[in-house]
C-alpha positions in Angstrom: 39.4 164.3 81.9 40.6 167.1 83.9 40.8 164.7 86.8 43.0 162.3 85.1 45.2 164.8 83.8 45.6 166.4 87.4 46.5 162.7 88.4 49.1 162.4 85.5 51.2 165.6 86.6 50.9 165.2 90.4 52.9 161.3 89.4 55.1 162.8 87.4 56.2 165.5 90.3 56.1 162.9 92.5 58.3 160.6 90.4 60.6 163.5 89.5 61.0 164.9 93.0 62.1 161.4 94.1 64.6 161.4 91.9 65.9 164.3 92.2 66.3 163.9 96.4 67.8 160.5 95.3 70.7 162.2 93.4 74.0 163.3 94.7 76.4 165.7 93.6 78.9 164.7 91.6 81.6 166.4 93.5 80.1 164.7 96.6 80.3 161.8 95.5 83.9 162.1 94.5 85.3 162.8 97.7 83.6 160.0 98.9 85.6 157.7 96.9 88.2 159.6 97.7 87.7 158.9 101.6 87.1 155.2 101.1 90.7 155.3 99.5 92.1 157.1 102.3 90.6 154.6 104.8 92.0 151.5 102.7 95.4 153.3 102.8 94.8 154.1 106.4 94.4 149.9 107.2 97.5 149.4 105.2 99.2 152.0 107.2 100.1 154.1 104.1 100.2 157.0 105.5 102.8 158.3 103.2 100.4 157.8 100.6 97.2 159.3 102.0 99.9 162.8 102.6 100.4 163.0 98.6 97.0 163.4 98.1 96.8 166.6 100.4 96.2 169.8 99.0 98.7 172.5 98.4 97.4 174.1 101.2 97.1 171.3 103.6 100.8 170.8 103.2 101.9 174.4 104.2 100.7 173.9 107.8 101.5 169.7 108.0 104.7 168.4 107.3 104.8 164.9 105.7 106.2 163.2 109.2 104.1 165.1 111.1 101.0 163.8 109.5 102.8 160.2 109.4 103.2 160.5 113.2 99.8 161.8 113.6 98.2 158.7 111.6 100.4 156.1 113.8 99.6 157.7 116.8 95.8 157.8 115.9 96.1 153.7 114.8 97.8 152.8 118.0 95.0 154.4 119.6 91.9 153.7 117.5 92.9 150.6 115.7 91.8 149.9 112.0 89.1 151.7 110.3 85.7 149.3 110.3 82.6 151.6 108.8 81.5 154.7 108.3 77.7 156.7 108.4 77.7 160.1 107.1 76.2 162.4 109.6 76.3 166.0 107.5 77.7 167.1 104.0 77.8 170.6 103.0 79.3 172.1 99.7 80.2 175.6 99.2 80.9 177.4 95.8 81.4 173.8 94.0 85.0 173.8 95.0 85.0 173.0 98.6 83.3 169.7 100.5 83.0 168.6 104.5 81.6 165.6 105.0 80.8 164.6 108.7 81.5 160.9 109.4 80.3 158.7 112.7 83.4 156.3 111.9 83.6 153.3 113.8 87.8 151.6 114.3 88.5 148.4 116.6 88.6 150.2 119.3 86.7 153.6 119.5 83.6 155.2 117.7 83.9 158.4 116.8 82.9 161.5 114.6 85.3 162.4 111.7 85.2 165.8 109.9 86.7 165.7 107.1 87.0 168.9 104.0 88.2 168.0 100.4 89.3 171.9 98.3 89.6 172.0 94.5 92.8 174.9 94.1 92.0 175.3 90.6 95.2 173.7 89.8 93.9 170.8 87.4 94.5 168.1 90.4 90.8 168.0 91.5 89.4 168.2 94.8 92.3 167.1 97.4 92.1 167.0 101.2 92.6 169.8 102.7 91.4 169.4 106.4 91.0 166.5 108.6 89.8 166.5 111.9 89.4 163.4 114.7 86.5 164.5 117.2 88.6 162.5 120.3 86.6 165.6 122.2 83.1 164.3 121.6 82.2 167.7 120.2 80.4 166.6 117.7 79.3 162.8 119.0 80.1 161.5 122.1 83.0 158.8 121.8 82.3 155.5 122.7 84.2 152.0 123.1 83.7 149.5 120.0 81.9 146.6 121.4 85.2 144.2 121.9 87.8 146.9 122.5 89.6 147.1 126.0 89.8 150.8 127.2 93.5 151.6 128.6 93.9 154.9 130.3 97.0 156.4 130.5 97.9 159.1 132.6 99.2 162.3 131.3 101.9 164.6 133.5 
């Protein structure tokens, strides 16, 4: 009996530790959406758009057409968005959430980092920081399989 018993609880941990590691956050999982918004908007070149959904703070150190000319530059030289892997997520204090991409555009894979901030002002968690690893930092950059690499000197 006392076997059968110990059989019972150790399926039941199993059964509720596997759920458990199969949940994700709810905040998480917003800004997820959220990013697979921005990249639709980002292949329909609405860059305009992505900007209005930047936090107060993001737009105190980006201007509007500064982050428009940033987002043309970047699909002039990346091309449209493809897929995505998430390579980390952290959280901190419920309010703030990085998610590391591997993203992968016509003509270049590369890593993404990319931090969504709740300012408590009743407009939810709104991007606050965005980050292209062009460096490699993070991932070395590659060329997608059918892109053509153009290098263009700098002065």
């Amino acid at each position: 009996m006392k076997k059968n018993n110990y059989i019972i609880r150790s399926i039941i941990l199993i059964v509720f530790l596997f759920n458990l590691s199969g949940c994700d956050d709810g905040n998480v999982q917003d800004v997820k959406n959220k990013i697979q918004v921005i990249q639709n908007k980002y292949n329909n070149q609405e860059f305009e758009e992505i900007y209005d959904q930047t936090s107060n703070e993001f737009k105190k150190v980006s201007t509007r057409q500064g982050f428009v000319n940033f987002l043309q530059e970047k699909y002039l030289l990346l091309g449209g968005f493809r897929s995505s892997k998430v390579l980390f997520i952290k959280e901190k204090n419920e309010n703030v959430v990085n998610i590391t991409y591997l993203s992968v555009y016509e003509k270049y894979t590369l890593a993404e980092d990319i931090t969504f901030k709740d300012e408590g002002d009743g407009k939810g968690l709104r991007l606050l920081q965005y980050t292209v690893d062009t460096g490699g930092k993070i991932v070395p950059v590659t060329k997608t399989e059918s892109s053509i690499r153009i290098d263009i000197p700098v002065n």
